[in-house]
C-alpha positions as CSV (number, residue, x, y, z in Angstrom):
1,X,0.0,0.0,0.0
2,X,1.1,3.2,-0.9
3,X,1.8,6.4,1.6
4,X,-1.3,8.4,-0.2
5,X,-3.8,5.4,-0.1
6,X,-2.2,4.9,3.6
7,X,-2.7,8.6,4.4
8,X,-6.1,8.9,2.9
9,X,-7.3,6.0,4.8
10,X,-6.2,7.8,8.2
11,X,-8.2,11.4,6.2
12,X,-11.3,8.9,5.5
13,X,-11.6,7.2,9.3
14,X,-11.7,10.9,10.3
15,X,-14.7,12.0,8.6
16,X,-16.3,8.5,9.8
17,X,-15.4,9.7,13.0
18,X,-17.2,13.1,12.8
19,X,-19.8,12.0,11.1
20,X,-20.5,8.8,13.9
21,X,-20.2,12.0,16.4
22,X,-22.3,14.1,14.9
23,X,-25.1,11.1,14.3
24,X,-24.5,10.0,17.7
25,X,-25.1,14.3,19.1
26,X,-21.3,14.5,20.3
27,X,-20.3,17.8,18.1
28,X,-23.0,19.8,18.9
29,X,-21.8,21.4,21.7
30,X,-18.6,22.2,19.9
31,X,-20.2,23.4,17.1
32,X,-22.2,25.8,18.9
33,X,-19.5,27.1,21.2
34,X,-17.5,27.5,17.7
35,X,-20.7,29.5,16.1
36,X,-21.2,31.6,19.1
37,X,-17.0,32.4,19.4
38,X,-16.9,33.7,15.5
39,X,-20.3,35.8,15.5
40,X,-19.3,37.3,18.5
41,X,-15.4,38.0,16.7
42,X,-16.8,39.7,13.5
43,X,-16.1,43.0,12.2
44,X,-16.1,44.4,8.2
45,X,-12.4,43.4,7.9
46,X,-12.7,39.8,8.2
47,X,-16.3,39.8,6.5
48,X,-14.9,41.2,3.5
49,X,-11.8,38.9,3.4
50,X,-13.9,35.5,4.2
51,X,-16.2,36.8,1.8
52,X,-13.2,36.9,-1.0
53,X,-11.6,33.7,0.5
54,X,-14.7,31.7,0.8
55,X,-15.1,32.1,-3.1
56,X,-12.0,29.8,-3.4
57,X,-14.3,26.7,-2.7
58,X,-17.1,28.0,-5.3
59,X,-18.2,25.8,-8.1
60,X,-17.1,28.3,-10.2
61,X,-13.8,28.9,-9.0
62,X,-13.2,24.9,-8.7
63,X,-14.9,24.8,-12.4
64,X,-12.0,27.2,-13.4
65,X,-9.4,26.6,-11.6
66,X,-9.6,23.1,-12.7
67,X,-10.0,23.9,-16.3
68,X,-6.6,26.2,-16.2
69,X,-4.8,23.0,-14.9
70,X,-6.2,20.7,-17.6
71,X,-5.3,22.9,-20.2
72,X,-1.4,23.5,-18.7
73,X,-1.4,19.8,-18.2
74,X,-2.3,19.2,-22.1
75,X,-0.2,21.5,-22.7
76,X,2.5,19.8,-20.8
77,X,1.2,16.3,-22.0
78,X,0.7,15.4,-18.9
79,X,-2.7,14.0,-19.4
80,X,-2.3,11.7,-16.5
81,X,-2.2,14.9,-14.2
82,X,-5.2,16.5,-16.1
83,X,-7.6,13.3,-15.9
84,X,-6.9,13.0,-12.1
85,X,-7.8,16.9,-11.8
86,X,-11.0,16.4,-13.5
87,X,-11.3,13.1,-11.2
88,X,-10.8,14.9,-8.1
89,X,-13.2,17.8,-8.9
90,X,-16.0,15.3,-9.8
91,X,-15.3,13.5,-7.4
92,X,-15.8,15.7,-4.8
93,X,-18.9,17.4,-6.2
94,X,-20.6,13.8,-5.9
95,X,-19.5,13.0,-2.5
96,X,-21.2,16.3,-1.3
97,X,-24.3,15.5,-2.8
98,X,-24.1,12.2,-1.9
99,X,-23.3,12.3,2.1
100,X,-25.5,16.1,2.2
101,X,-28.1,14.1,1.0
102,X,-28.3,11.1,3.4
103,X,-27.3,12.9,6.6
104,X,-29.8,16.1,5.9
105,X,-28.0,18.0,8.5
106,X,-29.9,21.4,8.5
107,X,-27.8,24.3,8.5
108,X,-27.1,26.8,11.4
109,X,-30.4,29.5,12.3
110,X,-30.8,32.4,9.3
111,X,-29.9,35.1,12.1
112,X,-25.6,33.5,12.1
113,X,-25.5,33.2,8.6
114,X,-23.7,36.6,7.1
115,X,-25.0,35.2,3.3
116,X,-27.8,33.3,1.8
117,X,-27.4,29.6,1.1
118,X,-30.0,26.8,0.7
119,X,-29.3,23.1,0.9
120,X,-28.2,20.8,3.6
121,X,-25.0,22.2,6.3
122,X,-22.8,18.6,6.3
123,X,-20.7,18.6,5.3
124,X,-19.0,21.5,4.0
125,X,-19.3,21.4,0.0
126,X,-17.0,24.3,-0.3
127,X,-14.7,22.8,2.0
128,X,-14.8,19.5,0.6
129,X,-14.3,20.5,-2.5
130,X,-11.4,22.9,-1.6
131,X,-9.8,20.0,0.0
132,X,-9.9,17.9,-3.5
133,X,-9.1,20.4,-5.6
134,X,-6.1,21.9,-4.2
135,X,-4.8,18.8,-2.4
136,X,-4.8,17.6,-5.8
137,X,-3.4,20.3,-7.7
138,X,-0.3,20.3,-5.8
139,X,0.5,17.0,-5.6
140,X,0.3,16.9,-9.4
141,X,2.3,19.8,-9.4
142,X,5.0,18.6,-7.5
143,X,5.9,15.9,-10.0
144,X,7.5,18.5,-12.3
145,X,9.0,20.6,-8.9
146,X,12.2,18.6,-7.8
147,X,13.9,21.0,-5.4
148,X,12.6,19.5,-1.2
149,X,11.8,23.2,-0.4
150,X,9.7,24.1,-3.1
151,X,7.8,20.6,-3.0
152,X,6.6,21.7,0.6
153,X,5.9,25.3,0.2
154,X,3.7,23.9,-2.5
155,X,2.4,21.9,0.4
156,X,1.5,24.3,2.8
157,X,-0.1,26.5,-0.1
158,X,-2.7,24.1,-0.5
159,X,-3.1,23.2,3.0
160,X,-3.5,27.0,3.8
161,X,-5.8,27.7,0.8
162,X,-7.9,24.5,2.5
163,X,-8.2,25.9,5.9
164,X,-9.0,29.4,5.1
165,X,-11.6,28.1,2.6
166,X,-13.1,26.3,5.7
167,X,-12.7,28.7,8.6
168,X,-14.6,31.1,6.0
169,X,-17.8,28.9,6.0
170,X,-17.8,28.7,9.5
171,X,-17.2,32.8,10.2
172,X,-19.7,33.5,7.5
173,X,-22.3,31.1,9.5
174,X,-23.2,28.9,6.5
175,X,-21.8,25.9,8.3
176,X,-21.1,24.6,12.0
177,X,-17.3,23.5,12.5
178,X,-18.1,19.6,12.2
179,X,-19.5,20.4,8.9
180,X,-16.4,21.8,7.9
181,X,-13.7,18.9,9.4
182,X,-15.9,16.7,8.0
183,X,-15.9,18.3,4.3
184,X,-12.0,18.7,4.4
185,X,-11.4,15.4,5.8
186,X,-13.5,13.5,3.4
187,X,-12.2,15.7,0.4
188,X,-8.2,15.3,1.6
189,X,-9.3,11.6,1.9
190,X,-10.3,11.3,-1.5
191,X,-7.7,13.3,-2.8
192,X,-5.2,11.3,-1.7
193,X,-6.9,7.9,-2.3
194,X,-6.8,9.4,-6.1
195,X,-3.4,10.3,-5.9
196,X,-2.6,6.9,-5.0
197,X,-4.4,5.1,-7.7
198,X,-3.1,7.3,-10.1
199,X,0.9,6.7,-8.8
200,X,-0.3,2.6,-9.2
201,X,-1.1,3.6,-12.3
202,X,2.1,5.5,-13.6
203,X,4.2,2.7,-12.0
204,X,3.1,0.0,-14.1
């Protein structure tokens, strides 16, 4: 077993975890201390900047974002790298629908939430989604970086870009913070599980 399927396992048994806790009423608590922490900590600054960053987990913005890699991919001829990209952000899109739809968490009261949304709260599709995309945008993108250093800032890029994305749902009240650990855990999970089958794939 490879160290992404191994990792996403780990990413995977996580969301299980959070979604057996929320199921079983253990996150609640949490969740609402985490609500009542980040309504009470908002002021124009950060609403306009989680406003700006939340749009990083948009269908658009995955929709585009993932285009501009396919095409520098093709151009590259690294259609490998392009077909997992397209995997990733399909992926994800039908794992939120799918899990949204059998857990029909509803979403925290109209008076927290800073913008409209409809749908079900868990988990997080812009989080999820985030987690995919850019999880899998940089380890594609690491297979043309060889210097160590520039490998992990790549790293840490993404992983930022993820946990902004997330920490924006839950300032902007959209979500509770389950509903974002579970989104990113599941969409790192899957991620990596692709990253995996894909490096199976090129091996052979």
């Amino acid at each position: 077993m490879t160290t992404s399927f191994r990792f996403s396992l780990l990413f995977l048994a996580l969301f299980l975890l959070i979604t057996l806790g929320l199921l079983g009423g253990f996150v609640g608590g949490v969740d609402w201390m985490v609500l009542a922490f980040v309504t009470h900590e908002r002021t124009p600054w950060l609403t306009s900047t989680a406003l700006s960053i939340t749009a990083l987990g948009s269908d658009a913005v995955v929709i585009l974002f993932s285009a501009i890699a396919v095409s520098l991919f093709a151009v590259w001829r690294d259609r490998m790298a392009a077909v997992q990209v397209v995997a990733a952000a399909v992926g994800a899109s039908l794992l939120t629908l799918a899990t949204k739809n059998i857990i029909e968490r509803v979403r925290p009261p109209d008076a927290e939430r800073l913008i409209a949304v409809s749908g079900f709260s868990y988990p997080s599709g812009h989080s999820l989604a985030a987690a995919a995309l850019y999880a899998t945008l940089a380890m594609v993108a690491c297979r043309h970086v060889k210097e160590t250093r520039a490998r992990s800032a790549v790293y840490l890029c993404a992983a930022a870009v993820m946990l902004l994305v997330g920490g924006s749902r839950a300032y902007l009240g959209v979500h509770y913070a389950s509903d974002v650990a579970g989104g990113l855990s599941l969409g790192t999970g899957w991620a990596l599980a692709l990253g995996g089958g894909f490096d199976r794939i090129r091996a052979q």
